[in-house]
VEXZA-293422 format. One record per residue (C-alpha): residue in one letter; x, y, z. Coordinates in steps of 0.2 Angstrom, whole numbers, plus 5000, padded with zeros to 4 digits. Layout:
<kolpas>
[kolpa 'A',[X,Y,Z]]
...
</kolpas>
This chain:
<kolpas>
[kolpa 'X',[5327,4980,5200]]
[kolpa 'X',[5321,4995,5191]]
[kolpa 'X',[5329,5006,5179]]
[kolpa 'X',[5328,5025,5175]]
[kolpa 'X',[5324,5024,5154]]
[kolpa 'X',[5334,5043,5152]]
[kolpa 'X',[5349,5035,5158]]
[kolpa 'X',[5348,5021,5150]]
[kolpa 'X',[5347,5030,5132]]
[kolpa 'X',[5363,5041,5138]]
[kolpa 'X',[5372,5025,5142]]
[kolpa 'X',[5369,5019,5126]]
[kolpa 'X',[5374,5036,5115]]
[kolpa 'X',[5390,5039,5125]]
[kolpa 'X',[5395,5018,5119]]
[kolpa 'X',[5391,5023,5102]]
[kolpa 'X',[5402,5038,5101]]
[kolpa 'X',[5401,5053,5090]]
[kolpa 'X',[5393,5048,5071]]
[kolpa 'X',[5406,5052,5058]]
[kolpa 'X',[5400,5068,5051]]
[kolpa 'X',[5399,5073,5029]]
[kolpa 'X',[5412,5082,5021]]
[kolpa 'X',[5413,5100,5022]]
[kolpa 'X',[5409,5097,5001]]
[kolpa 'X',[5394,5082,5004]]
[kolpa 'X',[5385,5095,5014]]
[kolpa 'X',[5387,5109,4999]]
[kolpa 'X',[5381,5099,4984]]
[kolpa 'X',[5367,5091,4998]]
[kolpa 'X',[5360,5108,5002]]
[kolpa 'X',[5363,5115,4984]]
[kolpa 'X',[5349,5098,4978]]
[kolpa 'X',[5337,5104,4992]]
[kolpa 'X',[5336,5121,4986]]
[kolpa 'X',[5335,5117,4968]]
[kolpa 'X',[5321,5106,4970]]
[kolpa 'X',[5310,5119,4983]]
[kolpa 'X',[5314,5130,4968]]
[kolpa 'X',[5307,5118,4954]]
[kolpa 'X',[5292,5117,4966]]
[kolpa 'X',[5288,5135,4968]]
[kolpa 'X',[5287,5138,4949]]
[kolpa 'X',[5274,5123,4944]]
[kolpa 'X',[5258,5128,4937]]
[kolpa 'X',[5245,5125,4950]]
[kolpa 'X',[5230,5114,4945]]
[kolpa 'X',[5213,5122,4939]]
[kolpa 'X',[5199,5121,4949]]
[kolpa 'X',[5184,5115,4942]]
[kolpa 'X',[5170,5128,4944]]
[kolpa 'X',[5152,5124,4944]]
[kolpa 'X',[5138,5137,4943]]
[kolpa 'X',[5129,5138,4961]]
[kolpa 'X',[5113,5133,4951]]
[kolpa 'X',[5119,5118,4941]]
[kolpa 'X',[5128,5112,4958]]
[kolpa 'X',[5111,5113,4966]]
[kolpa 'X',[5101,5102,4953]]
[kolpa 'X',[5116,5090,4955]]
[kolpa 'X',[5113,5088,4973]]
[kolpa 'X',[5093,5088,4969]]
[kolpa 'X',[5095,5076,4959]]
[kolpa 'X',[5107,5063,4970]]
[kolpa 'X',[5095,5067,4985]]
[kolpa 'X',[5078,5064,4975]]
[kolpa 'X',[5083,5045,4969]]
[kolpa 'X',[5087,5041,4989]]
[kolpa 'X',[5072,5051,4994]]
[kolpa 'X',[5061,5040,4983]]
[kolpa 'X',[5066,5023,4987]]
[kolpa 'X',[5067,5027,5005]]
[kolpa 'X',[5047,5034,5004]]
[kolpa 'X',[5043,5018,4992]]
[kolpa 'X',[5050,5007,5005]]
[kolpa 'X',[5040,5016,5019]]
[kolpa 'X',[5026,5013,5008]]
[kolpa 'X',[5025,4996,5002]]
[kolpa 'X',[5016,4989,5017]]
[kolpa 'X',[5022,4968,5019]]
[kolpa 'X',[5007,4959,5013]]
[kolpa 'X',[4995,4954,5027]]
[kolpa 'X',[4981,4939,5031]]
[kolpa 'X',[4965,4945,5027]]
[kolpa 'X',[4955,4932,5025]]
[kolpa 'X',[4953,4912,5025]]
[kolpa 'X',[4947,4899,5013]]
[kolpa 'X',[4932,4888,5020]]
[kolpa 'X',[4927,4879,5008]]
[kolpa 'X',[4930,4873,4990]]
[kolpa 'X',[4917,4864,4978]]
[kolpa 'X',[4927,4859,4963]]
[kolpa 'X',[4944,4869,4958]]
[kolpa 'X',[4949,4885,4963]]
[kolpa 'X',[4964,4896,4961]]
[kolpa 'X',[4973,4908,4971]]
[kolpa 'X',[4986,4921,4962]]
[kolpa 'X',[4997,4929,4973]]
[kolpa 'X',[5007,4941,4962]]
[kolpa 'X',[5014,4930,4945]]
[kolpa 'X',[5011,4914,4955]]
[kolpa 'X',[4995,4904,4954]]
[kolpa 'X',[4990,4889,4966]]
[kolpa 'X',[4978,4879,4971]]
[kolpa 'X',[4967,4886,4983]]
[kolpa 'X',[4962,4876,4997]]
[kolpa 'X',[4951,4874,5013]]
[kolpa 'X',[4961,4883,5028]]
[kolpa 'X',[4973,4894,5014]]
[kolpa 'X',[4977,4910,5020]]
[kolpa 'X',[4973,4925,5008]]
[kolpa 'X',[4985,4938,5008]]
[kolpa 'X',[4981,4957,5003]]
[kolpa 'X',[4983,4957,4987]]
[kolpa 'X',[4979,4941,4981]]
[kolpa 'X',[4966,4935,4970]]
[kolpa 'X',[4953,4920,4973]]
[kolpa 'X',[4948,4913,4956]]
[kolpa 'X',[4934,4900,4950]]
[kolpa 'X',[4933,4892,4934]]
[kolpa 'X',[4919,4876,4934]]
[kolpa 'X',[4921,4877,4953]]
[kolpa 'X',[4915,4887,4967]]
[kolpa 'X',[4924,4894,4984]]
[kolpa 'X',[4920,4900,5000]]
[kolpa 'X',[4932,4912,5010]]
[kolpa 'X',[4929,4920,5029]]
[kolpa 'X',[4935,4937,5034]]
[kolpa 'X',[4935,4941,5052]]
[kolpa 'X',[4924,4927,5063]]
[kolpa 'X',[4904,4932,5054]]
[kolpa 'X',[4907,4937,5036]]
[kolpa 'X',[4906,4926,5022]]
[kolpa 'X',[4910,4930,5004]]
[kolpa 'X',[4904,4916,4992]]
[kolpa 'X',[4910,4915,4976]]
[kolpa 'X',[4901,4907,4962]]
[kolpa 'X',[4907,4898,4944]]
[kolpa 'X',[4918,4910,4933]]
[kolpa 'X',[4922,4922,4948]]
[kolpa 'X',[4939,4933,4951]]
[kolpa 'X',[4938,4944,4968]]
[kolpa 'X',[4954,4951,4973]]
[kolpa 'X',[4958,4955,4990]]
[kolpa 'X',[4965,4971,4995]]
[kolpa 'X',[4964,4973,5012]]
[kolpa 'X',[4950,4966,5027]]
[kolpa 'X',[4937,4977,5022]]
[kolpa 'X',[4940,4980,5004]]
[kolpa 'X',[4937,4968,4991]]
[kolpa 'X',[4934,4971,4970]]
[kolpa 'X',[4926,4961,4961]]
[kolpa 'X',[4934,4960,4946]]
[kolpa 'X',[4921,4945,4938]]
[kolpa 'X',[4907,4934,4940]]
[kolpa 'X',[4895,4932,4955]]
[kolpa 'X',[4899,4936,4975]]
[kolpa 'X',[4886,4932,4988]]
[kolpa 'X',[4889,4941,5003]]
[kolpa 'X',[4883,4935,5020]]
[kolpa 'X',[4889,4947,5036]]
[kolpa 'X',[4881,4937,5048]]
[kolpa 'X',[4868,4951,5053]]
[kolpa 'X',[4867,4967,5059]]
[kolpa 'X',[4884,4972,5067]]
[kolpa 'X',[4894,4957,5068]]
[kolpa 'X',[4902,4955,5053]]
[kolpa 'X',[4917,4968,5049]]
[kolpa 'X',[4912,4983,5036]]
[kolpa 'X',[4916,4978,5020]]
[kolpa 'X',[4916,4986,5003]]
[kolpa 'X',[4917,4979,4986]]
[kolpa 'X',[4924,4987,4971]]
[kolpa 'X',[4914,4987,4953]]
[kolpa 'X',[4913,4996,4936]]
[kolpa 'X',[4896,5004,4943]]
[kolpa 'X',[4903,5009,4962]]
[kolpa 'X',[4907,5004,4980]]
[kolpa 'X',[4895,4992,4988]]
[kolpa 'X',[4895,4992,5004]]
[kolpa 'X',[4883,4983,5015]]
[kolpa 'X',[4872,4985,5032]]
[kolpa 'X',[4868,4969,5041]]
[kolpa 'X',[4863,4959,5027]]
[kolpa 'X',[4863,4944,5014]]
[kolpa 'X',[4865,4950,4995]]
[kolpa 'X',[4873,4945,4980]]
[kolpa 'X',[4884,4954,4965]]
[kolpa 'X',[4886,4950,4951]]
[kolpa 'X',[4900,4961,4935]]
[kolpa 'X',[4896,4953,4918]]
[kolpa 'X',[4905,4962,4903]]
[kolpa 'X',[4903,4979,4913]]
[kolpa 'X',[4887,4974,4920]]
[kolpa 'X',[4884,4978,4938]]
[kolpa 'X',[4870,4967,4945]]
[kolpa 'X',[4864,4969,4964]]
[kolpa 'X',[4851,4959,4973]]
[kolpa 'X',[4848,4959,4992]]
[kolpa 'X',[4840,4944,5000]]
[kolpa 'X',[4840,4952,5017]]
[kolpa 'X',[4842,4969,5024]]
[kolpa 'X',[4850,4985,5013]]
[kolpa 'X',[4865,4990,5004]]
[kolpa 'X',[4871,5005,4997]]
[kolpa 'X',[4880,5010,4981]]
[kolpa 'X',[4892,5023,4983]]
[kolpa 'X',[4902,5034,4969]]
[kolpa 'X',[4913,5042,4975]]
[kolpa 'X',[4909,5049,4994]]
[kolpa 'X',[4890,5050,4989]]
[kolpa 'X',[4876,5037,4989]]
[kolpa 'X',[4869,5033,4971]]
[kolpa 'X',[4856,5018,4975]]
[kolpa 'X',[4851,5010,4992]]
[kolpa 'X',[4844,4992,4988]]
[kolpa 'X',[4831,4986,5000]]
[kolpa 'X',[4827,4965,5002]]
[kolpa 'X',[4818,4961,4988]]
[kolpa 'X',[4826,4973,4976]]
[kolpa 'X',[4836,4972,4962]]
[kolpa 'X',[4849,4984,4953]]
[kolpa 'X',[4858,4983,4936]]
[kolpa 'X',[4870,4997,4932]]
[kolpa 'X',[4878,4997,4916]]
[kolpa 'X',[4886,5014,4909]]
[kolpa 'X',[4873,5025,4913]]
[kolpa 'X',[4859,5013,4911]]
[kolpa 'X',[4849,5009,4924]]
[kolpa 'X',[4839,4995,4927]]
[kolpa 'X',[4825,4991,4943]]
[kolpa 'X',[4819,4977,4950]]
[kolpa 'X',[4807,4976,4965]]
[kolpa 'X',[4797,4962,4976]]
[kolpa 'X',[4809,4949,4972]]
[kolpa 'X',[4809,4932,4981]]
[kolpa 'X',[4822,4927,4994]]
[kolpa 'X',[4823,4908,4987]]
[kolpa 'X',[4827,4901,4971]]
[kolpa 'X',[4840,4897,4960]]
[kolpa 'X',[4848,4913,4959]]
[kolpa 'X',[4853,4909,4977]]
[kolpa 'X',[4855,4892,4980]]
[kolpa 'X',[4868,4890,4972]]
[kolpa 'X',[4877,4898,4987]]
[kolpa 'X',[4870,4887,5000]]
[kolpa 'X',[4879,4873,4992]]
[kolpa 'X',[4895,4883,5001]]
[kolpa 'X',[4888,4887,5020]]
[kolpa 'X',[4899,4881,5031]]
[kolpa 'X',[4892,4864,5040]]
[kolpa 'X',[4882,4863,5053]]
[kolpa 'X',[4886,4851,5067]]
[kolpa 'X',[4868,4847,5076]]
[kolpa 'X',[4874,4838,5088]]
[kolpa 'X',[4865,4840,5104]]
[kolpa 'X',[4859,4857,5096]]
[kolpa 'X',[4840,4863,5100]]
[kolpa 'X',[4828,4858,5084]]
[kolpa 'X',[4825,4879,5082]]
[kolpa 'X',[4842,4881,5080]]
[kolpa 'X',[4845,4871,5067]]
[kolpa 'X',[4827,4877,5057]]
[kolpa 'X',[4831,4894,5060]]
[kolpa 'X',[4850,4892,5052]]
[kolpa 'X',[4839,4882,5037]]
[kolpa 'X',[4830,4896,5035]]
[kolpa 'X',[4843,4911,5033]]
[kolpa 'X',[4855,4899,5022]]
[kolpa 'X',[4838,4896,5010]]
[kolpa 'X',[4830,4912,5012]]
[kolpa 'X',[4815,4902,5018]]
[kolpa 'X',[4800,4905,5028]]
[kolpa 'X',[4798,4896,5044]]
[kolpa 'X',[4779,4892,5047]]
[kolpa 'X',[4774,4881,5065]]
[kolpa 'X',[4758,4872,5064]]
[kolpa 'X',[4755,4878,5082]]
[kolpa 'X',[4763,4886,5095]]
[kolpa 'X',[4768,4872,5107]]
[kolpa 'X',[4778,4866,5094]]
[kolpa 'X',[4787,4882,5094]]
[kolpa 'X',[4789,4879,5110]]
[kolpa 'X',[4794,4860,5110]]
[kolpa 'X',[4807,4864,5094]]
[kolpa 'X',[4818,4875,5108]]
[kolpa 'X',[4818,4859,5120]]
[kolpa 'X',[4820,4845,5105]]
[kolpa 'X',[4839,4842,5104]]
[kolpa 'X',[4845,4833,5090]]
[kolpa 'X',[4860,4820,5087]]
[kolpa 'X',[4869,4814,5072]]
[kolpa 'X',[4874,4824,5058]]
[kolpa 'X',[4870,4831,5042]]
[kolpa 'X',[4886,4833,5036]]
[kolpa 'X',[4888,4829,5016]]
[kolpa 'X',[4871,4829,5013]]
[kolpa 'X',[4859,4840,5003]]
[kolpa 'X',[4844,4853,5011]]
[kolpa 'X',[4830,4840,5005]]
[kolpa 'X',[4841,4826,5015]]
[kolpa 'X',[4845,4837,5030]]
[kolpa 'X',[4824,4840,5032]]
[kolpa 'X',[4823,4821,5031]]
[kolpa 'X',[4836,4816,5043]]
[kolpa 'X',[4829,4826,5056]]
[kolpa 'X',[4811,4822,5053]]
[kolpa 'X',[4817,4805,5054]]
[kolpa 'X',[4827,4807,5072]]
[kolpa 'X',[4813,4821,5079]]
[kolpa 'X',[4797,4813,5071]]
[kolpa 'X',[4791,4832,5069]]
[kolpa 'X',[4786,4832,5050]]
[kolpa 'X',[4796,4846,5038]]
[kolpa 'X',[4790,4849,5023]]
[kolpa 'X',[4793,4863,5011]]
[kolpa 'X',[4783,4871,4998]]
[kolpa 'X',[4787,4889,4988]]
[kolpa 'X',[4800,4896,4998]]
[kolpa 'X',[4791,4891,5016]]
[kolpa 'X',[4795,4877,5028]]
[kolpa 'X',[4783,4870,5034]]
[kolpa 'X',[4786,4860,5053]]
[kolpa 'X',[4773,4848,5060]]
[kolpa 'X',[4757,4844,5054]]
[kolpa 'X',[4749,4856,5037]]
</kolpas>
């Protein structure tokens, strides 16, 4: 059953009765309080308001609003660090610094942009993309800033791109400039504010700024300190200056590989010359497939090892490999 709420509430007054209502004398003094007290009201001071100069108000706001503008810019700024390259090898100890924090460095690390790859008595080999190799010698800091910027901030860095166009540019920082590369195989070297450049293959170019200083040819040499300059030309592509380097090539596995392959990869990692004693052996080396490995072994071993399996002789004298009969 439903019920109407007005008549209810009607119901409910009329049980109630009539309220018992004040005194004509309750509702004198009652109204005589409320009237004093709007009285007391009207007649209190009213507060001050503070004024503040239209100029002063607008360096306050300027500076509340710079503070939040800045932190919100420096966050949009800061970029996450990012992988930039890989380390492939490691002969001895090396270190890598990632902000306050120094670890080992080991094969398969990550580097992050900004990190720093540091040798002492050891060497290290990092990758960046699929064909560049950087190489870093004894004594050697290279910090990382992002995939195709590195600075040398110490010792020597060989730099191997792979050849012409498939390694990613790269440029390397030092006191004497920008090195950047062209398809090619070189080596720098900073020394107590000496810039050393040598090229084994190919050219590079030193920049300063957004012109080119220097280009160095293979065979050349470069040393920049201040504004000295020192030349080197006709250079050999072997030696000790570079071997040191091949010591960090990445391995090659020969198996079932053709005999040329594994000569020609000989040849660029020494900076060698390959010499046939006749051109059907040039011929036989592309069908000649080899088994086994070379793995842990020295480049005197590696030309012994395949001699051995082949039965082509290898022999190497004064920076030329000699294959089959002299």
């Amino acid at each position: 059953m439903s019920t109407d709420p007005d008549r209810s509430i009607e119901t409910l007054i009329r049980l109630a009765g009539e309220r018992e209502m004040p005194s004509d004398e309750a509702t004198a003094r009652a109204r005589a309080a409320a009237e004093g007290s709007w009285r007391s009201m009207l007649h209190q001071p009213r507060p001050r308001r503070l004024r503040v100069p239209l100029a002063i108000a607008a360096t306050l706001a300027l500076a509340l609003a710079v503070p939040g503008w800045y932190a919100l810019n420096q966050r949009e700024a800061t970029q996450a660090p990012v992988v930039v390259a890989r380390v492939v090898a490691v002969d001895g100890i090396a270190r890598m610094a990632s902000g306050r924090a120094l670890g080992l460095a080991r094969p398969d690390s990550e580097v992050m942009s900004g990190d720093t790859l540091q040798t002492g008595e050891g060497r290290a080999a990092a990758t960046i993309g699929d064909a560049l190799s950087l190489r870093l010698d004894h004594d050697t800091r290279l910090r990382f800033q992002g995939p195709d910027r590195v600075t040398l901030l110490q010792g020597s860095l060989y730099v191997d791109s792979g050849g012409l166009g498939l390694g990613p540019p790269l440029t390397i920082s030092t006191p004497a400039g920008d090195v950047r590369h062209i398809g090619t195989q070189f080596q720098v070297r900073v020394v107590a504010g000496t810039t050393a450049i040598r090229v084994r293959e190919g050219r590079v170019a030193l920049r300063r700024g957004e012109a080119i200083a220097h280009t160095v040819a293979a065979g050349d040499a470069l040393e920049v300190r201040g504004s000295e300059e020192r030349w080197q030309h006709g250079l050999p592509s072997f030696g000790a200056e570079w071997e040191w380097s091949a010591t960090l090539a990445p391995a090659l596995t020969i198996e079932d590989r053709p005999m040329a392959e594994f000569l020609a990869w000989m040849a660029r990692e020494h900076g060698w010359q390959l010499h046939f004693s006749d051109e059907s052996l040039q011929r036989r080396a592309q069908e000649i497939h080899l088994h086994g490995s070379v793995e842990g072994l020295d480049a005197p071993g590696m030309l012994t090892r395949v001699a051995l399996v082949t039965g082509v002789p290898l022999t190497l004298d004064a920076g030329v490999l000699w294959v089959g009969a002299r």
